[in-house]
SEFIZA-3560 file (N, C-alpha, C; in Angstrom, 3 decimals):
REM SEFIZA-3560
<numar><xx>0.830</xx><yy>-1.187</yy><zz>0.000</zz><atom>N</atom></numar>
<numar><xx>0.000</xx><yy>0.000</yy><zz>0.000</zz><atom>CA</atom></numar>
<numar><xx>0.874</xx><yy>1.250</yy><zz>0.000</zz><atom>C</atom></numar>
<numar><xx>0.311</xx><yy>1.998</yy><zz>-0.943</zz><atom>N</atom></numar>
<numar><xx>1.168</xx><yy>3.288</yy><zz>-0.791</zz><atom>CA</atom></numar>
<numar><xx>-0.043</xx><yy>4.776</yy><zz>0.270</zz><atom>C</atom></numar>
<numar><xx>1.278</xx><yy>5.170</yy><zz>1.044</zz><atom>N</atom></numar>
<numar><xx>0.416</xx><yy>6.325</yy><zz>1.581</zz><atom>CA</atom></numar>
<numar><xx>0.738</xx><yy>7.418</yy><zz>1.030</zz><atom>C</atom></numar>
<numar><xx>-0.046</xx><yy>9.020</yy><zz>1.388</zz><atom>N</atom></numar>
<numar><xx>0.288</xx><yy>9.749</yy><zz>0.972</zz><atom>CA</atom></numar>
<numar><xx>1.235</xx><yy>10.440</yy><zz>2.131</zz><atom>C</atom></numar>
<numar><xx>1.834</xx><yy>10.997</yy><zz>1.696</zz><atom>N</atom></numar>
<numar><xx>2.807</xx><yy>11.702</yy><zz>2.649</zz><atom>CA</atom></numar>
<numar><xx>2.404</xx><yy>13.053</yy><zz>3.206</zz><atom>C</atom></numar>
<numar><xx>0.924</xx><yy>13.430</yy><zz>2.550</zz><atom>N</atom></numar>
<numar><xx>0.732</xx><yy>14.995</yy><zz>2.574</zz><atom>CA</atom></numar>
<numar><xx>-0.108</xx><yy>14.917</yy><zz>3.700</zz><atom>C</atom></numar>
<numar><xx>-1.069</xx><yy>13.868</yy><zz>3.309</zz><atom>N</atom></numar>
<numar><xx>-2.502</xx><yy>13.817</yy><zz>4.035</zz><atom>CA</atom></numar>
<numar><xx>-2.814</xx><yy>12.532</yy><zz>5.143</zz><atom>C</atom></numar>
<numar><xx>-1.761</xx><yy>11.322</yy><zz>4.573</zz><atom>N</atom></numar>
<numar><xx>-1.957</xx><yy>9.884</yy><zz>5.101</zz><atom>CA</atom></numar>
<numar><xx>-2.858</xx><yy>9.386</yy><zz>4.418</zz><atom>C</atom></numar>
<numar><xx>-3.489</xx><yy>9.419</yy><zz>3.374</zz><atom>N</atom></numar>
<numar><xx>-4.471</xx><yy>8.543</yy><zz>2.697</zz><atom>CA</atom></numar>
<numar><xx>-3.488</xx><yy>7.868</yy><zz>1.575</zz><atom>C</atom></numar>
<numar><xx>-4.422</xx><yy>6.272</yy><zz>1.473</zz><atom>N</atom></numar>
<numar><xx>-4.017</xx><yy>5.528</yy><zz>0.515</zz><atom>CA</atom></numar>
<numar><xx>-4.375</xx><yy>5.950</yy><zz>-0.711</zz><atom>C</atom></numar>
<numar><xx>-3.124</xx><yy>5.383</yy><zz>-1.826</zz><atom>N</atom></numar>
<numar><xx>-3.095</xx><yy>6.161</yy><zz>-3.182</zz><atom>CA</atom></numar>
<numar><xx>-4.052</xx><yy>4.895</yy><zz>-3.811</zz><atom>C</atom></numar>
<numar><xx>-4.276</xx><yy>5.166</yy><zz>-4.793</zz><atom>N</atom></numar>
<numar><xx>-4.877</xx><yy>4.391</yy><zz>-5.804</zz><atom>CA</atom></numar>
<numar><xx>-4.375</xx><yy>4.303</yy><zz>-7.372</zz><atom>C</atom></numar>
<numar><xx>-4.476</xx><yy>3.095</yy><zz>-7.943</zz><atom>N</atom></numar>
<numar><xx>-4.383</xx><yy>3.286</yy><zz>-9.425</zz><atom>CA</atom></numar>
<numar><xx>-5.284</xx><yy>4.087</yy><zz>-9.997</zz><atom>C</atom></numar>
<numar><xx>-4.509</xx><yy>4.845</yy><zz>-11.021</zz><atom>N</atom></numar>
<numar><xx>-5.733</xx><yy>5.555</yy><zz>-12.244</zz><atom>CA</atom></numar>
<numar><xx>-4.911</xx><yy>5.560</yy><zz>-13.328</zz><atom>C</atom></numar>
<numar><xx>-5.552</xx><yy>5.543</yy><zz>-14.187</zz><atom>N</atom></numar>
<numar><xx>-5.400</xx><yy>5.543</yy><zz>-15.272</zz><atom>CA</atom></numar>
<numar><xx>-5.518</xx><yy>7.140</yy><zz>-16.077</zz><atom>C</atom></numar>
<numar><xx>-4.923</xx><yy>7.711</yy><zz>-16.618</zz><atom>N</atom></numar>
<numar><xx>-5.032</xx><yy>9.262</yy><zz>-16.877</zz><atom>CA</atom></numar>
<numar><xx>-3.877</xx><yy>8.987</yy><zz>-18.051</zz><atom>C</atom></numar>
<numar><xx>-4.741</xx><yy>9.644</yy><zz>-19.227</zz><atom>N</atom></numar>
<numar><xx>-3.939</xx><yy>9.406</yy><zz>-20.512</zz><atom>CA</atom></numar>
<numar><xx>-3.535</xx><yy>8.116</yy><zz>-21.316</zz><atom>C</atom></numar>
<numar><xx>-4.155</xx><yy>6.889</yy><zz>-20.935</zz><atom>N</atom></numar>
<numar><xx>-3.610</xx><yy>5.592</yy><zz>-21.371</zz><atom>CA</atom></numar>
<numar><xx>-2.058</xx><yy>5.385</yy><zz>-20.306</zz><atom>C</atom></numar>
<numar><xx>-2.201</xx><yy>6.027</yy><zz>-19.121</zz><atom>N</atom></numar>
<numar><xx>-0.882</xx><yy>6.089</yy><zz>-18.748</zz><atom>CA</atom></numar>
<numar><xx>-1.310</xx><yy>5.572</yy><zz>-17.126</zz><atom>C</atom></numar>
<numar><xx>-0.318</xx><yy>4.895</yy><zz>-16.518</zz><atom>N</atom></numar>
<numar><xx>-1.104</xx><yy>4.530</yy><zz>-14.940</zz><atom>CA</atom></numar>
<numar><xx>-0.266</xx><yy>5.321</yy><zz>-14.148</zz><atom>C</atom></numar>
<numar><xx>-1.312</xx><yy>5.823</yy><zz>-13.170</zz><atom>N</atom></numar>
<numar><xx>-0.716</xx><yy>6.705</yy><zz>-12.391</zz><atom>CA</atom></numar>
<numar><xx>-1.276</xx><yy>6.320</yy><zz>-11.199</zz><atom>C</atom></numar>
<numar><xx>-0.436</xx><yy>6.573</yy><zz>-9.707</zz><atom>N</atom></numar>
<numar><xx>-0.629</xx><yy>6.535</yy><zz>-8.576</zz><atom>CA</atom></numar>
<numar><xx>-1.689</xx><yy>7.416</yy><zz>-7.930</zz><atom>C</atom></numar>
<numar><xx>-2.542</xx><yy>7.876</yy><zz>-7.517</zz><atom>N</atom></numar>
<numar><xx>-2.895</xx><yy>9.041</yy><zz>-7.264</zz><atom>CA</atom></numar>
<numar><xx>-3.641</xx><yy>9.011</yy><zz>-5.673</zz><atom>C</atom></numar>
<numar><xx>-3.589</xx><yy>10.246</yy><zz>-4.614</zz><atom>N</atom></numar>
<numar><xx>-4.082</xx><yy>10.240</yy><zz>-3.100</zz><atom>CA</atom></numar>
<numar><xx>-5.725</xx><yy>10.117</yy><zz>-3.195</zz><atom>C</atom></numar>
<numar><xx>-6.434</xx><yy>9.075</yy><zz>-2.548</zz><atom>N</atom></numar>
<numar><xx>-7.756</xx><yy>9.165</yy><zz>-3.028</zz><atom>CA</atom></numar>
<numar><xx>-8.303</xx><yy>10.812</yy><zz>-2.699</zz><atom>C</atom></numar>
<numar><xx>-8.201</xx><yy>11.284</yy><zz>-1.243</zz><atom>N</atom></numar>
<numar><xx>-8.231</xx><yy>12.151</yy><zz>-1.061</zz><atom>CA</atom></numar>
<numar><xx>-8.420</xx><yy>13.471</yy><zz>-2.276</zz><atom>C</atom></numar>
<numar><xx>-7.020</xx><yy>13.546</yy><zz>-2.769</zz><atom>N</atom></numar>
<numar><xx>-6.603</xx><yy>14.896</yy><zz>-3.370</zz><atom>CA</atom></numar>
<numar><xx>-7.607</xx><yy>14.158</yy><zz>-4.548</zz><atom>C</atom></numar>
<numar><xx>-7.493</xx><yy>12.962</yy><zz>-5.069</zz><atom>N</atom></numar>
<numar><xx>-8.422</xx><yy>12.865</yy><zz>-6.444</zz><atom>CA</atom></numar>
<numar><xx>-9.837</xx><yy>13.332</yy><zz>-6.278</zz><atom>C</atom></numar>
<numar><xx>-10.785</xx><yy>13.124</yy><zz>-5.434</zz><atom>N</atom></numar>
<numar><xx>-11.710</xx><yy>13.683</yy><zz>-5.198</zz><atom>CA</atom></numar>
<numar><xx>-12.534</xx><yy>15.000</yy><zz>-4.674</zz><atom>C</atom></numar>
<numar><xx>-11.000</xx><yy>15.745</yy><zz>-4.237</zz><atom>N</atom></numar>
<numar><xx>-11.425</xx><yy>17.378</yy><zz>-3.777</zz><atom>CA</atom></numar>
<numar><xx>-9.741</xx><yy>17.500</yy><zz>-3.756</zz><atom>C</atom></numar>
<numar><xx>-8.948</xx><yy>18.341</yy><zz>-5.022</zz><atom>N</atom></numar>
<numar><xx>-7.742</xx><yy>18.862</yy><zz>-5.028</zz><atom>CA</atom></numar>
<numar><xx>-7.557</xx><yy>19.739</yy><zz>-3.811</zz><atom>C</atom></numar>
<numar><xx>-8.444</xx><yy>20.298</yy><zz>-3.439</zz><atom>N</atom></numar>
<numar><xx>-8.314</xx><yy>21.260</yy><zz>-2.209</zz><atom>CA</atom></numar>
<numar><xx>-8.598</xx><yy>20.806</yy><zz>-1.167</zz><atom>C</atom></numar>
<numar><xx>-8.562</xx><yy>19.545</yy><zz>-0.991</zz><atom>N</atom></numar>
<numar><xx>-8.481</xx><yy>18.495</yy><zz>0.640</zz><atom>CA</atom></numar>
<numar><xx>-6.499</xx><yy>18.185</yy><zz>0.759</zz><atom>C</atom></numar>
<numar><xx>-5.737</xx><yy>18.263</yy><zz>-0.464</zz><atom>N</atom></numar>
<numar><xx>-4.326</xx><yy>17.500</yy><zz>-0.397</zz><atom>CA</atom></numar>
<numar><xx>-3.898</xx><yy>18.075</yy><zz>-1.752</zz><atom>C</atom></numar>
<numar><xx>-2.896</xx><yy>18.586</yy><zz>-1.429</zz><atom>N</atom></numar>
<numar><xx>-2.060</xx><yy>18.851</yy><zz>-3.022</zz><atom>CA</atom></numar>
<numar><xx>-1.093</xx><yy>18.442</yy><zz>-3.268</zz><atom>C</atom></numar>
<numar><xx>-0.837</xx><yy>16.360</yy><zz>-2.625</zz><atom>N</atom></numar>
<numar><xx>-0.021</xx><yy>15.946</yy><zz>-3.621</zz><atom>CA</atom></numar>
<numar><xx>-0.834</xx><yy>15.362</yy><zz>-5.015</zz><atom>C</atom></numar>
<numar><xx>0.165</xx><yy>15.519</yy><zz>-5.875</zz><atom>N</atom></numar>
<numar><xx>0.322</xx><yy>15.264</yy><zz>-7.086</zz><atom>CA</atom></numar>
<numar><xx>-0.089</xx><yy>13.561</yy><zz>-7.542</zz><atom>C</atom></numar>
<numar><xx>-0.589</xx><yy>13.342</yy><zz>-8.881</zz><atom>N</atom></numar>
<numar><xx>-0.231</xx><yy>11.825</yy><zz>-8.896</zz><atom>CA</atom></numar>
<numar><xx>1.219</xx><yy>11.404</yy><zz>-9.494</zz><atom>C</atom></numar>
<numar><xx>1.445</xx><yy>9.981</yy><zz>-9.241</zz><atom>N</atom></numar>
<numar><xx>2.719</xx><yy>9.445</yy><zz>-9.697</zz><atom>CA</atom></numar>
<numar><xx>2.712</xx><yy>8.726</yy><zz>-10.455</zz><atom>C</atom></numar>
<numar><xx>3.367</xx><yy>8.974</yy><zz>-11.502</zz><atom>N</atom></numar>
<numar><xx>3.593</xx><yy>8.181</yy><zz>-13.148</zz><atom>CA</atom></numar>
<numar><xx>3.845</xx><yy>6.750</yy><zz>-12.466</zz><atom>C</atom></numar>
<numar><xx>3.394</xx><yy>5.329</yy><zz>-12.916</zz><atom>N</atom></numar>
<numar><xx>3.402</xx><yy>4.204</yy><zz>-12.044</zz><atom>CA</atom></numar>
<numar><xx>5.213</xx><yy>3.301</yy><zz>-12.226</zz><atom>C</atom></numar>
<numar><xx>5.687</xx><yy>4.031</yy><zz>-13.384</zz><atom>N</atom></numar>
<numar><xx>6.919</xx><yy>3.994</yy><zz>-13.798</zz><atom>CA</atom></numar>
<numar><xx>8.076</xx><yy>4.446</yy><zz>-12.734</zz><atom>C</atom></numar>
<numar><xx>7.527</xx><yy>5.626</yy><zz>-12.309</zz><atom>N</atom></numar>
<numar><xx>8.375</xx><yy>5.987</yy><zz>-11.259</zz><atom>CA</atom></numar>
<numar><xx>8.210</xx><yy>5.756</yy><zz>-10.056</zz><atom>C</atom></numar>
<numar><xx>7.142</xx><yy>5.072</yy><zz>-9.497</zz><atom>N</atom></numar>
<numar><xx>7.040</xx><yy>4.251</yy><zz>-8.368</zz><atom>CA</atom></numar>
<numar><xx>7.660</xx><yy>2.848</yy><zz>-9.117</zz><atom>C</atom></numar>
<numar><xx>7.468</xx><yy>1.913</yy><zz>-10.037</zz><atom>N</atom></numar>
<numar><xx>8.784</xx><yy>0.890</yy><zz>-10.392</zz><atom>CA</atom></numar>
<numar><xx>10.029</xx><yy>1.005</yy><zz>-10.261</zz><atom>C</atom></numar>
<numar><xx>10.287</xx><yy>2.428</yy><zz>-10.610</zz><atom>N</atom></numar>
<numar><xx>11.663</xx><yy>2.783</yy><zz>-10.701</zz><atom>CA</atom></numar>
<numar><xx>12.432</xx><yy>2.582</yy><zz>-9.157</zz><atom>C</atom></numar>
<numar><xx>11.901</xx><yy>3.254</yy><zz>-8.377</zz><atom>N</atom></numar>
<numar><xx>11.580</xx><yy>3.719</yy><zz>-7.405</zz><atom>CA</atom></numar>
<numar><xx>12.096</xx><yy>2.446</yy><zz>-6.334</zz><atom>C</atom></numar>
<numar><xx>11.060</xx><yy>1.399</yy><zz>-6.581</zz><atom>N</atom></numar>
<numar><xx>10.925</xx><yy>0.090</yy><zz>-5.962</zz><atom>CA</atom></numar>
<numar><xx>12.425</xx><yy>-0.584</yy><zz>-6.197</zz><atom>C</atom></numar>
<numar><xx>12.834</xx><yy>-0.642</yy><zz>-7.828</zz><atom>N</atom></numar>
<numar><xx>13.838</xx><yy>-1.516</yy><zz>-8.371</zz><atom>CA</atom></numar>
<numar><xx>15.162</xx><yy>-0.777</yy><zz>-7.602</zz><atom>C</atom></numar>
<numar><xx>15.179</xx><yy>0.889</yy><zz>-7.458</zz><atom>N</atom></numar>
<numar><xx>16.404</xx><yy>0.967</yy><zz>-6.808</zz><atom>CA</atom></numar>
<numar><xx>16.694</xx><yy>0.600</yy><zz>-5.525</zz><atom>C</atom></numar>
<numar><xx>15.828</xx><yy>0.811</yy><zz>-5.032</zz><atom>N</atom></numar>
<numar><xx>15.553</xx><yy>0.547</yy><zz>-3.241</zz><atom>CA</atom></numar>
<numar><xx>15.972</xx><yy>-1.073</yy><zz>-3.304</zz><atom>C</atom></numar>
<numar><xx>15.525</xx><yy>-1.978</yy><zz>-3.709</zz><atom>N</atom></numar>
<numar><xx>15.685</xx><yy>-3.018</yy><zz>-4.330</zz><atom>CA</atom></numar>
<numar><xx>16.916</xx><yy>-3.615</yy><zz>-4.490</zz><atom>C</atom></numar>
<numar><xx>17.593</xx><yy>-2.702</yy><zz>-5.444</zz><atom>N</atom></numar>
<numar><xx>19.284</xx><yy>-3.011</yy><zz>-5.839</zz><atom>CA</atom></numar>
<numar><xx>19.691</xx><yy>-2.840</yy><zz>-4.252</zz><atom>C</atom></numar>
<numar><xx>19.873</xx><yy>-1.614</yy><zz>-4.150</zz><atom>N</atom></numar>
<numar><xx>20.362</xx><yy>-1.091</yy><zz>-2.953</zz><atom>CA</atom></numar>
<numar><xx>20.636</xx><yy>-1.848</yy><zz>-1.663</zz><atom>C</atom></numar>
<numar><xx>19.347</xx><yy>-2.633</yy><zz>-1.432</zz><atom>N</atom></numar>
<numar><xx>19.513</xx><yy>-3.718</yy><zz>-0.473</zz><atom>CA</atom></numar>
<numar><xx>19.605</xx><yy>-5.106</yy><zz>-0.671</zz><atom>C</atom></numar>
<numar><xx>19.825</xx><yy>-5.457</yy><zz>-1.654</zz><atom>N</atom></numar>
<numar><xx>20.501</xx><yy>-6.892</yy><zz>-1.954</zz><atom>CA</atom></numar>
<numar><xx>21.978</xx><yy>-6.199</yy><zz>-2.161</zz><atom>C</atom></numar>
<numar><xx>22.401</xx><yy>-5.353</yy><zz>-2.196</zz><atom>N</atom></numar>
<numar><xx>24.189</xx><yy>-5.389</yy><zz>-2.495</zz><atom>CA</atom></numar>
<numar><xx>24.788</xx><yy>-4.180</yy><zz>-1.381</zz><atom>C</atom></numar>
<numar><xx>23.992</xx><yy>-3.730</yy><zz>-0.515</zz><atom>N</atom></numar>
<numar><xx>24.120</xx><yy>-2.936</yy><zz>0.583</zz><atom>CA</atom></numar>
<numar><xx>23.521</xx><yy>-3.409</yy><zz>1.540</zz><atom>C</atom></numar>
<numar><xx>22.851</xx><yy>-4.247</yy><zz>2.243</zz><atom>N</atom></numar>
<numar><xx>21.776</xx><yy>-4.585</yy><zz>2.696</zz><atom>CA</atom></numar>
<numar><xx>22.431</xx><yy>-4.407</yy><zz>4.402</zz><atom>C</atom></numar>
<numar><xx>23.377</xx><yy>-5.362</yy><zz>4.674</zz><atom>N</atom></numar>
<numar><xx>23.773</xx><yy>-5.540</yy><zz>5.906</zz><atom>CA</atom></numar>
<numar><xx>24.466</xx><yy>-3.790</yy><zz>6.673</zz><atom>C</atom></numar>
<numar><xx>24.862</xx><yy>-2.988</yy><zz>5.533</zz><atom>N</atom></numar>
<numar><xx>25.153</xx><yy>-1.930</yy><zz>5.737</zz><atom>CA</atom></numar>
<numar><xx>24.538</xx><yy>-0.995</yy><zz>6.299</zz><atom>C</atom></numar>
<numar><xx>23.586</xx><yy>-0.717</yy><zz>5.526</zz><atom>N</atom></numar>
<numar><xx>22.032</xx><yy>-0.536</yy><zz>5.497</zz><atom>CA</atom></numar>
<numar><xx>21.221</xx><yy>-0.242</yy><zz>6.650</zz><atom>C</atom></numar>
<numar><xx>21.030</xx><yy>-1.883</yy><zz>7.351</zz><atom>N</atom></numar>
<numar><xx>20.502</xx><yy>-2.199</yy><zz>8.517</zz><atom>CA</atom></numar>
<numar><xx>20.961</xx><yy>-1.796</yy><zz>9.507</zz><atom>C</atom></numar>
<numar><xx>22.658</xx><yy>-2.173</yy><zz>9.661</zz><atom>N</atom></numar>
<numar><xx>23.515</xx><yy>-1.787</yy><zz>10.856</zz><atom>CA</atom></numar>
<numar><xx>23.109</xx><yy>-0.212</yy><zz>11.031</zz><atom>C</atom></numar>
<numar><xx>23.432</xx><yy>0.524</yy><zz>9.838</zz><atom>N</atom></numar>
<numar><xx>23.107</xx><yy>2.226</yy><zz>10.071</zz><atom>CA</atom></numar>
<numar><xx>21.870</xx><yy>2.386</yy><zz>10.893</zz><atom>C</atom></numar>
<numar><xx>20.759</xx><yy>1.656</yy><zz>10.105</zz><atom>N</atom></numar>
<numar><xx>19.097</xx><yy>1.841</yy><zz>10.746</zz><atom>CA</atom></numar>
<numar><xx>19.114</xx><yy>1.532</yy><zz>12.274</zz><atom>C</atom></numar>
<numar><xx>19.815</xx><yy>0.503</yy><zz>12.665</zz><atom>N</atom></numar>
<numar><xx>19.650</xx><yy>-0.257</yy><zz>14.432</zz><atom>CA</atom></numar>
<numar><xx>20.217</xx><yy>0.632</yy><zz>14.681</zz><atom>C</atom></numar>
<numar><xx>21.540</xx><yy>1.276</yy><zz>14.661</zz><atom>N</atom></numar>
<numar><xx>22.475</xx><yy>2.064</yy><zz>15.435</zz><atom>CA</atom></numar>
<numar><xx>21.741</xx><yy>3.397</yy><zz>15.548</zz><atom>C</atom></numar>
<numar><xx>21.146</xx><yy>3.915</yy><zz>14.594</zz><atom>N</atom></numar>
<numar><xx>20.275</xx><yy>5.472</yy><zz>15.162</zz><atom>CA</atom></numar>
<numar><xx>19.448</xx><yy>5.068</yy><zz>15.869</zz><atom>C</atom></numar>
<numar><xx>18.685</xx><yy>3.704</yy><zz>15.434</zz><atom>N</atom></numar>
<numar><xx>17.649</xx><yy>3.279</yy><zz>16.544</zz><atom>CA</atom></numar>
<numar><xx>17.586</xx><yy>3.481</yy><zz>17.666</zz><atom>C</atom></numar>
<numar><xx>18.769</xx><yy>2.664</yy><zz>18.101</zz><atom>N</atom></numar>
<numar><xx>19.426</xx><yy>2.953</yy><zz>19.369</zz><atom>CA</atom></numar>
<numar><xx>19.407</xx><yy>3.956</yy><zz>20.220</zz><atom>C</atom></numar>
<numar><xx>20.198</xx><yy>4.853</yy><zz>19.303</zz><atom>N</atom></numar>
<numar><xx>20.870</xx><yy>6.537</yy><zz>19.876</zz><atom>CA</atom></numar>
<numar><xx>19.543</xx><yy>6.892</yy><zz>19.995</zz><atom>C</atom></numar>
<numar><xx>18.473</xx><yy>6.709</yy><zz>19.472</zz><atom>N</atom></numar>
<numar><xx>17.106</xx><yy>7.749</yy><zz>19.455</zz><atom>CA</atom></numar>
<numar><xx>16.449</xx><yy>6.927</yy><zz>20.673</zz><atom>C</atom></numar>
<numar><xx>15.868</xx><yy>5.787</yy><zz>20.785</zz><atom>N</atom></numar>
<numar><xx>15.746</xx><yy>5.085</yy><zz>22.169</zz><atom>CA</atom></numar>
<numar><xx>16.196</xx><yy>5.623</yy><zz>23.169</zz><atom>C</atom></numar>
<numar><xx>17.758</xx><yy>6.249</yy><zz>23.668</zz><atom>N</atom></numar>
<numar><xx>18.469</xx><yy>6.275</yy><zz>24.398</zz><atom>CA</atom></numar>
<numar><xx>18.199</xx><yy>7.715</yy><zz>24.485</zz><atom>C</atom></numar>
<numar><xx>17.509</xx><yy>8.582</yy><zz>23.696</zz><atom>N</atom></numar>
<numar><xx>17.336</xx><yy>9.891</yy><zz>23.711</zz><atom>CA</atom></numar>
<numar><xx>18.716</xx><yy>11.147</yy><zz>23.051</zz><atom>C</atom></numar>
<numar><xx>19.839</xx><yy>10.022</yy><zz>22.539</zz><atom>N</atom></numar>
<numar><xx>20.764</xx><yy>10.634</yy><zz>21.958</zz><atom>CA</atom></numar>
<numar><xx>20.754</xx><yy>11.287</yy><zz>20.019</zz><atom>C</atom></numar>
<numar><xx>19.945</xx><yy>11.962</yy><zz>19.953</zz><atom>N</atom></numar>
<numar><xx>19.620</xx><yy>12.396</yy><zz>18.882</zz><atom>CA</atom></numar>
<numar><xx>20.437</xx><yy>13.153</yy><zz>18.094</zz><atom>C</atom></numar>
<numar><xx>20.813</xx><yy>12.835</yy><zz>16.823</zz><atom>N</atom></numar>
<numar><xx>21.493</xx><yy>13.782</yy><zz>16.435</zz><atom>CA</atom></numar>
<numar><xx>22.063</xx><yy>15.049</yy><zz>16.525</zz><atom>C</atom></numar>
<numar><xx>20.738</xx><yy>15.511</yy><zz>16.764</zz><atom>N</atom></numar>
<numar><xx>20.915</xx><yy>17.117</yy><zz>16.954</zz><atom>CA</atom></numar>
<numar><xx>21.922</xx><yy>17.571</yy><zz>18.456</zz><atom>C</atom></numar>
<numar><xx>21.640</xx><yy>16.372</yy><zz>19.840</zz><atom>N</atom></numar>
<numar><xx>21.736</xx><yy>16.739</yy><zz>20.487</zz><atom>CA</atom></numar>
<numar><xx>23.288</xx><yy>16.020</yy><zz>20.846</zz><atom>C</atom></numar>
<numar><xx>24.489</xx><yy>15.896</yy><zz>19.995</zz><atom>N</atom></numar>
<numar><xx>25.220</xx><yy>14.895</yy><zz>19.811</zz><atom>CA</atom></numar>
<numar><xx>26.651</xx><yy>16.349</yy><zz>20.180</zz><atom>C</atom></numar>
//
């Protein structure tokens, strides 16, 4: 499921132009409830396949980074406050 990042509503397929696009149900039904945009469905593939690469040939790297801020933020050691 994709969310929207603007509003939190789930996107939906549409179709617009013979072309598939992602779009916020929200913003599709009242533009002036959410003004994200829709997404060409190409660039959510794209999107997927790099994230994708990234962690089959970075993966363990990756993770270690993610646990270790985990951590520091658990512990209340936050970047900012470093």
């Amino acid at each position: 499921m994709i969310h929207c990042s603007e509003c939190g509503t789930i996107f939906r397929k549409k179709i617009v132009n013979q072309q598939e696009h992602w779009v916020c149900k929200k913003h599709d039904k009242d533009s002036s409830q959410c003004s994200m945009k829709s997404i060409p469905a190409d660039e959510i593939r794209n999107a997927f396949n790099r994230l994708y690469f990234k962690l089959t040939t970075n993966g363990d790297q990756i993770f270690q980074t993610i646990i270790r801020y985990s951590v520091k933020i658990r512990k209340g050691r936050l970047l900012w406050n470093e």
